[in-house]
VEXDREN-2710 file (C-alpha; in Angstrom, 1 decimal):
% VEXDREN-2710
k/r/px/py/pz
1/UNK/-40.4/-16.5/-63.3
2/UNK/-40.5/-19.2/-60.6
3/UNK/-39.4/-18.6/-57.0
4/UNK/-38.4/-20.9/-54.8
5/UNK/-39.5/-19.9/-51.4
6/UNK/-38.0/-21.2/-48.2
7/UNK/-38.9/-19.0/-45.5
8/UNK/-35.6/-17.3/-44.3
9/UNK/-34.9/-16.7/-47.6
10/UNK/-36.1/-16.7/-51.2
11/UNK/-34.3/-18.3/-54.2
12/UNK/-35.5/-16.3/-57.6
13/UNK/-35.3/-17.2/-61.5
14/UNK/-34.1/-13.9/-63.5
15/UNK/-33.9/-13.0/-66.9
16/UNK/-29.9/-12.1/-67.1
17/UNK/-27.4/-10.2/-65.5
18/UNK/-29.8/-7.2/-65.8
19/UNK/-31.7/-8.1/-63.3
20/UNK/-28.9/-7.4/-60.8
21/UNK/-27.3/-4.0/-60.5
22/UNK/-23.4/-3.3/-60.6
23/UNK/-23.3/-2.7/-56.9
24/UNK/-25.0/-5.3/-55.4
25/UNK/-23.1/-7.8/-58.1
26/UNK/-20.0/-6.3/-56.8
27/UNK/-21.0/-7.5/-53.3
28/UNK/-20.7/-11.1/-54.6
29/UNK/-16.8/-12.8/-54.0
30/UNK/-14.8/-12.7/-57.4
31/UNK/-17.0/-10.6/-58.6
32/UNK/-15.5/-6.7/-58.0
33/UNK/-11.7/-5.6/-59.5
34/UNK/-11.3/-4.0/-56.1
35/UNK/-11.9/-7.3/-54.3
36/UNK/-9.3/-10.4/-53.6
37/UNK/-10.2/-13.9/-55.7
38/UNK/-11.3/-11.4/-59.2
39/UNK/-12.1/-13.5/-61.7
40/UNK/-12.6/-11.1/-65.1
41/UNK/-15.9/-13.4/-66.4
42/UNK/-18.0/-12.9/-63.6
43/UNK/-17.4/-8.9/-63.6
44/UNK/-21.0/-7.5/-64.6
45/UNK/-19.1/-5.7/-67.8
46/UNK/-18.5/-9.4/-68.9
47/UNK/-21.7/-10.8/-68.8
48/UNK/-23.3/-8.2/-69.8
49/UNK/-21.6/-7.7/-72.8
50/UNK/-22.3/-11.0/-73.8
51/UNK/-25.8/-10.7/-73.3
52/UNK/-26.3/-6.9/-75.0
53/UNK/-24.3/-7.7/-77.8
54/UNK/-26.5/-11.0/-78.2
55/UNK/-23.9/-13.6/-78.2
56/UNK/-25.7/-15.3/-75.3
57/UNK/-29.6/-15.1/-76.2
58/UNK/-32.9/-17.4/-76.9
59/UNK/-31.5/-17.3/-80.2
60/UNK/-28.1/-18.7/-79.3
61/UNK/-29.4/-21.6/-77.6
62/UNK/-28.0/-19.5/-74.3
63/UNK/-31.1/-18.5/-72.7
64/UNK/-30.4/-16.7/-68.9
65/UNK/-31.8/-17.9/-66.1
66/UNK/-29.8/-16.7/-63.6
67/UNK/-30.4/-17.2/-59.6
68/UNK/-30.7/-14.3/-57.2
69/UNK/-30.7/-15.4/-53.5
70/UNK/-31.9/-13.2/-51.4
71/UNK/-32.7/-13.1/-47.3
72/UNK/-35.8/-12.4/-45.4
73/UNK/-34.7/-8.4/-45.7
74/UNK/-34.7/-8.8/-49.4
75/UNK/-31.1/-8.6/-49.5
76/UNK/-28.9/-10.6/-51.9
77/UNK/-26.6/-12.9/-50.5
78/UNK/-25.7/-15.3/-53.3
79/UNK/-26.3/-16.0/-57.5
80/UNK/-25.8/-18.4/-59.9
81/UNK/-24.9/-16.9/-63.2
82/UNK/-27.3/-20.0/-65.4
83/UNK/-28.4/-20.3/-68.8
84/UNK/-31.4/-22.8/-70.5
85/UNK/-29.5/-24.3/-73.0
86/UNK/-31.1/-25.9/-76.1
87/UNK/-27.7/-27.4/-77.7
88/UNK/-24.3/-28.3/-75.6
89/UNK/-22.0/-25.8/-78.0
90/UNK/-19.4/-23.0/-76.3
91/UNK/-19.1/-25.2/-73.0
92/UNK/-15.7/-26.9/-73.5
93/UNK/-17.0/-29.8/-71.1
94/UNK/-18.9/-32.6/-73.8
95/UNK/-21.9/-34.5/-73.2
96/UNK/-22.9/-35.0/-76.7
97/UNK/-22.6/-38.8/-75.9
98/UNK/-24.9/-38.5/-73.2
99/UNK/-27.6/-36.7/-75.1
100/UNK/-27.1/-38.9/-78.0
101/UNK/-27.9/-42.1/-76.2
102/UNK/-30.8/-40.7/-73.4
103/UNK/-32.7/-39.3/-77.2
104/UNK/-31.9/-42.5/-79.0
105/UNK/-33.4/-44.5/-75.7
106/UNK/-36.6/-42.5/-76.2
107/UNK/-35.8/-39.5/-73.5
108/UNK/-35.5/-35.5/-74.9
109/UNK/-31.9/-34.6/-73.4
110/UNK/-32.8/-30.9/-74.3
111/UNK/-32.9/-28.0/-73.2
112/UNK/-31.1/-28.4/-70.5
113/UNK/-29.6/-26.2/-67.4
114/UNK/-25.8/-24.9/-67.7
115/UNK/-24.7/-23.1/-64.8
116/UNK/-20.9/-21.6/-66.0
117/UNK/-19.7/-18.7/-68.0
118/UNK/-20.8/-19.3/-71.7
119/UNK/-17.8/-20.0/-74.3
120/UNK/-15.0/-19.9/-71.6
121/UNK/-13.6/-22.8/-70.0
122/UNK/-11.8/-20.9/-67.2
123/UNK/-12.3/-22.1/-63.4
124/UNK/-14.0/-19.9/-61.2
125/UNK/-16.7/-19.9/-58.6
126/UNK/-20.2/-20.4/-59.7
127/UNK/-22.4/-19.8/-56.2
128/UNK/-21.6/-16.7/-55.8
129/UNK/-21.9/-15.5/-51.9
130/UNK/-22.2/-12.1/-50.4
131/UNK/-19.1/-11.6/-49.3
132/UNK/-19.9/-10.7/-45.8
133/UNK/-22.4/-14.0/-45.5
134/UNK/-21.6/-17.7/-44.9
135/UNK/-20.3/-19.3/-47.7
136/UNK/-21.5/-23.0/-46.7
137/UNK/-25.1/-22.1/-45.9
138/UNK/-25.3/-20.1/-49.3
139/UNK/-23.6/-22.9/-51.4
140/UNK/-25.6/-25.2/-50.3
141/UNK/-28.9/-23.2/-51.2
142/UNK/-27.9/-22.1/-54.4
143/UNK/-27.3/-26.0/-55.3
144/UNK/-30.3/-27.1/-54.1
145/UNK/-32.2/-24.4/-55.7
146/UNK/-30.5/-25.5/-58.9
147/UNK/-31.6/-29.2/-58.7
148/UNK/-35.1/-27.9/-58.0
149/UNK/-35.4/-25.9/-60.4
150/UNK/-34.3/-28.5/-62.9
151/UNK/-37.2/-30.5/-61.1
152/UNK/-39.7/-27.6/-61.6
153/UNK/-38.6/-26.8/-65.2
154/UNK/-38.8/-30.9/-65.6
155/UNK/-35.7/-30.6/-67.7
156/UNK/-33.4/-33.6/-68.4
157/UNK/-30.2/-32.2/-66.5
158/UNK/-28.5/-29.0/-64.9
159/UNK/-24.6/-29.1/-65.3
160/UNK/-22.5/-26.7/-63.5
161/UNK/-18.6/-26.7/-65.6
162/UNK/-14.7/-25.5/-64.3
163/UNK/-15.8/-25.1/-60.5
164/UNK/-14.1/-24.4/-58.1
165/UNK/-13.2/-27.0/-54.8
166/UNK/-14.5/-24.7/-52.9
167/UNK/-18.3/-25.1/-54.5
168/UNK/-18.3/-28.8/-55.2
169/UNK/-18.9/-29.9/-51.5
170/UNK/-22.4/-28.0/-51.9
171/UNK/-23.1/-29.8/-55.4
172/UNK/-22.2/-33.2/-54.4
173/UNK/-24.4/-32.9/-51.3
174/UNK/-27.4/-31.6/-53.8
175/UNK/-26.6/-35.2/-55.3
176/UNK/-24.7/-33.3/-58.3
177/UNK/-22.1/-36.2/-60.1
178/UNK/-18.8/-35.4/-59.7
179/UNK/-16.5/-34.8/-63.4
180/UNK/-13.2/-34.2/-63.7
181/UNK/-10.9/-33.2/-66.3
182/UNK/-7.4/-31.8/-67.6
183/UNK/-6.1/-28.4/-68.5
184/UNK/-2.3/-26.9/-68.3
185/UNK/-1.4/-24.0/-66.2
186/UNK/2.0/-22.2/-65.6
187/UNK/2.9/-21.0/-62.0
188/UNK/4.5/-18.6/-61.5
189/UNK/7.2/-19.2/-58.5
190/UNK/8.5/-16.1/-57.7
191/UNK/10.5/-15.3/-60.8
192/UNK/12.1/-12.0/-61.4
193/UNK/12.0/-13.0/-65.0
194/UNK/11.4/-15.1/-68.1
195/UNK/15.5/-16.3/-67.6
196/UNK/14.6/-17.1/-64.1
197/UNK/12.1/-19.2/-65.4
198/UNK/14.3/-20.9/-67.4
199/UNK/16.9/-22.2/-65.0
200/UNK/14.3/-24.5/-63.7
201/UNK/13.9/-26.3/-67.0
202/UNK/16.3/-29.3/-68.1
203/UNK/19.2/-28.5/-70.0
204/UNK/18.1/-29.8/-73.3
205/UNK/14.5/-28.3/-72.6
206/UNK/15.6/-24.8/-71.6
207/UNK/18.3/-24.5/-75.2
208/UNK/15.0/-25.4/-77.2
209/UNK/12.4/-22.9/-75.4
210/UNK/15.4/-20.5/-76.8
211/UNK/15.5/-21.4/-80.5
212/UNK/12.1/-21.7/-80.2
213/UNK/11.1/-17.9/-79.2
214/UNK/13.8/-17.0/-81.4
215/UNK/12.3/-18.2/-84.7
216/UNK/9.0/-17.3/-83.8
217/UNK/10.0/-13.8/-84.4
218/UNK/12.8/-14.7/-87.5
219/UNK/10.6/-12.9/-89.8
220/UNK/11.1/-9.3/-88.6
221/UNK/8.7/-9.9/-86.4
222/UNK/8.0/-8.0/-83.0
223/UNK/5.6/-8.0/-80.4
224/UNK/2.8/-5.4/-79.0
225/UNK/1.3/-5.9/-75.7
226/UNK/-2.0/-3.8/-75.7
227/UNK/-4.2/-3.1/-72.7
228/UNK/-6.6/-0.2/-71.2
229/UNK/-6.5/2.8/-73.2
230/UNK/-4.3/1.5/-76.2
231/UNK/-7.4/-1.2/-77.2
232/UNK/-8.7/1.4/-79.7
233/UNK/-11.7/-0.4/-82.0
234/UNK/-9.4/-0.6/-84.9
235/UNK/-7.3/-2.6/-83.2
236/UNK/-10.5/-4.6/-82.5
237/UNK/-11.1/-4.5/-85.8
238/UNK/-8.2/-6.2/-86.7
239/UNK/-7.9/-8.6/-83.7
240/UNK/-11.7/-9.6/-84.7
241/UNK/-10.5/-10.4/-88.5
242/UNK/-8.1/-12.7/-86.7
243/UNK/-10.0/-14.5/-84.0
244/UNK/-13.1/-14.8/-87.2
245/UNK/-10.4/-16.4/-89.7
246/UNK/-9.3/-19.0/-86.8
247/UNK/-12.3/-19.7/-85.4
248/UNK/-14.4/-20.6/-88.9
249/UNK/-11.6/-22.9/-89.7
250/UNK/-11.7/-24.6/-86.0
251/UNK/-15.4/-24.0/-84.9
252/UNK/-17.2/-23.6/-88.1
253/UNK/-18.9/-20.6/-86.8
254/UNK/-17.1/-18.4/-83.8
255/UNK/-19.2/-17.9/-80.7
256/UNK/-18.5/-14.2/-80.5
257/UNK/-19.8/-11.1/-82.4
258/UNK/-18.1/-8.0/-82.9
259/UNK/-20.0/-5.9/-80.9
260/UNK/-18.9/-7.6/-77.8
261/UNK/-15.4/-6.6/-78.5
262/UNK/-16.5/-3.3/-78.9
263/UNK/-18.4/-3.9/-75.3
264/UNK/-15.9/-5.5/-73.4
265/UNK/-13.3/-2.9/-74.9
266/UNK/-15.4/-0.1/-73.5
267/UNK/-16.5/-1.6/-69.9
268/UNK/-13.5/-3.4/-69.0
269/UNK/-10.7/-2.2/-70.5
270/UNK/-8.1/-3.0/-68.0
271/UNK/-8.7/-6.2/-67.8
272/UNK/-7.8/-7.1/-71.2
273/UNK/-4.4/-7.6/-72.9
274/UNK/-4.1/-8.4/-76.1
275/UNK/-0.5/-9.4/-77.1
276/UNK/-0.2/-8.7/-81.6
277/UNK/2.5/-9.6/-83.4
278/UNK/4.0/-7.2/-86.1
279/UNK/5.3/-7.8/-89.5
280/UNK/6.1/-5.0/-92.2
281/UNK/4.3/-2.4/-91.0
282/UNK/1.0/-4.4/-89.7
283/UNK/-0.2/-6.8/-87.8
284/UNK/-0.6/-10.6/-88.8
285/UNK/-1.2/-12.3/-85.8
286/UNK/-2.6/-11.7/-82.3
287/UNK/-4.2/-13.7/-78.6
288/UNK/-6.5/-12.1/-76.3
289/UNK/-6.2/-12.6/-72.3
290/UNK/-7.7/-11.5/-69.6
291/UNK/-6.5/-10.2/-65.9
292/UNK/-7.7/-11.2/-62.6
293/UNK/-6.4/-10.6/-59.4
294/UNK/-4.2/-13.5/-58.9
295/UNK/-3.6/-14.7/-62.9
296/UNK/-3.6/-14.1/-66.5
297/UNK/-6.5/-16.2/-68.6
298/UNK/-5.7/-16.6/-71.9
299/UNK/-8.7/-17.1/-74.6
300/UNK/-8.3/-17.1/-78.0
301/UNK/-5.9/-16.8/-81.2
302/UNK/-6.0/-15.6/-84.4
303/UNK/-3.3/-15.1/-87.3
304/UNK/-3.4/-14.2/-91.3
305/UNK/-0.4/-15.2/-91.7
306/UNK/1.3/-18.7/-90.7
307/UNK/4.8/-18.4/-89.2
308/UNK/6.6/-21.6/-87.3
309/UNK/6.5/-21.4/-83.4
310/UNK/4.6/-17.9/-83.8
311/UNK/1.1/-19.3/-82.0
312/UNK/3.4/-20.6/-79.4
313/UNK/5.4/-17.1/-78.9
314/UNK/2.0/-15.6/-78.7
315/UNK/0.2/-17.2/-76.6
316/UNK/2.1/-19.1/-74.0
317/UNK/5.7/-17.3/-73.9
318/UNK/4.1/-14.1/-73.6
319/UNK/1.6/-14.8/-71.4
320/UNK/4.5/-16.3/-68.8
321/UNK/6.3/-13.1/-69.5
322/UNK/3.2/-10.9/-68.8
323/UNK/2.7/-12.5/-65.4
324/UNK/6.0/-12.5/-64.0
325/UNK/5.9/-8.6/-64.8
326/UNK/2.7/-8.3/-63.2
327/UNK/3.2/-10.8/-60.6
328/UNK/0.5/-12.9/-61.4
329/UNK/0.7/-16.3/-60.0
330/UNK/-1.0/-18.4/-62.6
331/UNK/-1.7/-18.6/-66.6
332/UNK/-4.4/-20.5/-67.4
333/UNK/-4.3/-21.1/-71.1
334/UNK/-7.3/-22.4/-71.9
335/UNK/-9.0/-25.8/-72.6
336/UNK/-6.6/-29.1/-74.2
337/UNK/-3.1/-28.9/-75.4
338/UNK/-0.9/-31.3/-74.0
339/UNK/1.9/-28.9/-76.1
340/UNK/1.7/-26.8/-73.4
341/UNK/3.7/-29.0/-71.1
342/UNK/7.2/-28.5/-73.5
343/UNK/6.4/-24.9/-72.4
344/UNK/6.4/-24.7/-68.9
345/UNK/2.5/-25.9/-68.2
346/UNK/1.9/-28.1/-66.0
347/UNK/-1.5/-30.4/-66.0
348/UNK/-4.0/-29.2/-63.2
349/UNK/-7.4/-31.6/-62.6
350/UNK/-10.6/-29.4/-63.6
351/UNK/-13.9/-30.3/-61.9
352/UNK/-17.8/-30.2/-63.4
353/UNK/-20.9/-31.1/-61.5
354/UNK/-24.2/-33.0/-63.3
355/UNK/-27.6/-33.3/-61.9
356/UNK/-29.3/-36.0/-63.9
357/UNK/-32.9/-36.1/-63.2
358/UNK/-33.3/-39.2/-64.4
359/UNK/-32.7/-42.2/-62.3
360/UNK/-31.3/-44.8/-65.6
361/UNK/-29.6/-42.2/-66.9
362/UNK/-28.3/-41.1/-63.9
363/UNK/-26.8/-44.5/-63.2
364/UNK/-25.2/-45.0/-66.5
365/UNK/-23.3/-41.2/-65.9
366/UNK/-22.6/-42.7/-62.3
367/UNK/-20.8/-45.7/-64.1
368/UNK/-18.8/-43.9/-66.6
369/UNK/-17.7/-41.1/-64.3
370/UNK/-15.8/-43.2/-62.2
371/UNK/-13.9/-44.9/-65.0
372/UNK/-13.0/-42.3/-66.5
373/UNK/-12.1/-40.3/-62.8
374/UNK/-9.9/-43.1/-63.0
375/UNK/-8.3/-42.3/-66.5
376/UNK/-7.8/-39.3/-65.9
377/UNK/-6.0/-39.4/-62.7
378/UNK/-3.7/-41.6/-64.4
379/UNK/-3.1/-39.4/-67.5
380/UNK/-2.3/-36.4/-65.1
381/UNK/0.5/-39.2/-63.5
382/UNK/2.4/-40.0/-66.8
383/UNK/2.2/-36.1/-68.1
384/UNK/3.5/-35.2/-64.7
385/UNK/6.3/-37.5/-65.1
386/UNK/6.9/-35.7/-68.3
387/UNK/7.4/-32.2/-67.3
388/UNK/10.7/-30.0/-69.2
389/UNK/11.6/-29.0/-65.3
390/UNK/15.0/-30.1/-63.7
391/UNK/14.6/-33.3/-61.8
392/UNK/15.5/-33.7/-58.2
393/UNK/18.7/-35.9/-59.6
394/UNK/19.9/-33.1/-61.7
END
């Protein structure tokens, strides 16, 4: 494993999330349930249930490489959870263009670095810092150590996707490229309830969120929400069934084994709530999300059974309802969907970073990035015109 030494400290390639233990992970900011900022996919139980029940492997194309920053004590201070990555599947953020044209030009675009959480396009910090250390100097030698080891490795690129602000200052001084993109959240502004909710939306947009929930659940349908010690495995069994019929349709081939339900079910319970809906005795439809300290991330759906405005009902109704009980401020519900936005969503800018290592290719990312920075920015502008809320006139 290559080391990157620097004196006061001492940057280290590791095999996986093995190579750190529960405590000293829990040291790291977002990391620890007990801490403020959790974010549920860099728990330990997350990553390393995707890594035992082989979702993220050699074999995947997910290979860990994960950094371990530790001080002159042998302490550590900071992490990158990274991956050597021989395709670009499961990262929500697409460069298949850019590896199309660097191979056709005669360059080998792959493997490549990917410094996020694999198959989940949910923001959250990715140099991780001791809590009790400086944040800036860590940042900033966890990015640099990135673009070195890409240098070391002499791969084609390291990519770093749904960052925070906080970590792109440290990127774009380690002469990362700066990517933006679009998802849809729903804020939660202090509502008692779903009806509070409601009165901020337009007349004619508030009457149709009503009919709307209300057919969803026409057909005798009611909901279960399920979390902690009511996610038994044959409720995985049958969420599983779900999320394998709706992903082979969408994906081809679903990123995610049973065995890491039966993993994440066992180590991290509480942090999961999976929202089924109900029809003549069983269940024919169900979403999985997941809790952090601050908000609800919802991840994926499944149904045998197609019912109108179901999918909506749940996974974005309930999912608002969920966090005004729990006083979550924010639902993220995953990657695309300008639907969301009849629902209460709103668009919210997501950022990547890209180290190109080299210089032509480098410039012709440089030149598209901006234009489509540009596009972007203007998209979020017309949607946000478009929102179901009351205007200021009304």
């Amino acid at each position: 494993m290559p080391n990157l030494d620097r004196g006061d400290f001492t940057l280290r390639v590791c095999d996986g999330i093995g190579a750190f233990t529960q405590t000293e992970w829990s040291e790291l900011a977002g990391t620890s349930r007990d801490a403020p900022g959790y974010n549920p996919f860099l728990s330990h139980a997350f990553l390393s249930a995707l890594e035992d029940s082989g979702c993220v492997a050699r074999k995947a194309g997910w290979l860990p490489q994960f950094l371990r920053l530790e001080d002159d004590c042998g302490t550590l201070i900071g992490a990158v959870p990274c991956y050597l990555k021989s395709h670009s599947q499961g990262e929500y953020v697409f460069d298949h263009g850019w590896a199309d044209a660097f191979e056709r030009a005669g360059g080998r675009y792959y493997p490549k670095l990917q410094a996020s959480i694999p198959f989940t396009p949910a923001t959250g910090p990715r140099l991780l810092v001791r809590r009790d250390r400086d944040g800036d100097a860590v940042r900033a030698a966890l990015a640099n150590g990135l673009r070195q080891l890409t240098i070391q490795l002499g791969v084609s690129s390291a990519h770093s996707t749904f960052v925070t602000e906080t970590d792109l200052p440290a990127f774009t001084d380690a002469d990362f490229l700066h990517r933006i993109d679009q998802q849809f959240h729903f804020f939660n502004e202090g509502y008692s309830t779903y009806d509070d909710f409601l009165e901020t939306l337009a007349s004619r947009k508030r009457k149709a969120l009503k009919k709307e929930r209300r057919e969803a659940l026409a057909d005798d349908i009611s909901i279960d929400r399920l979390t902690g010690g009511q996610l038994t495995q044959e409720i995985f069994d049958t969420f599983f069934a779900f999320y394998m019929d709706t992903g082979s349709r969408k994906w081809g081939r679903p990123y995610l084994n049973r065995k890491f339900y039966t993993l994440i079910g066992e180590r991290m319970p509480d942090d999961i709530v999976l929202v089924m809906a109900r029809r003549d005795g069983r269940y024919i439809a169900g979403a999985i999300n997941f809790i952090g300290s601050d908000r609800l991330f919802g991840r994926h759906w499944g149904c045998i059974e197609d019912h109108r405005f179901l999918h909506f009902e749940v996974c974005y109704h309930q999912a608002i309802d969920f966090a005004i009980e729990r006083k979550l401020h924010v639902v993220e519900a995953g990657a695309q969907g300008e639907h969301k936005l009849a629902r209460g969503y709103l668009p919210v800018t997501t950022h990547s970073v890209h180290y190109l290592a080299h210089a032509g290719l480098r410039r012709a990312i440089d030149d598209f990035l901006q234009r489509e920075r540009e596009d972007v920015a203007l998209m979020s502008h017309v949607l946000n015109e478009h929102t179901p809320f009351k205007k200021s006139d009304q």
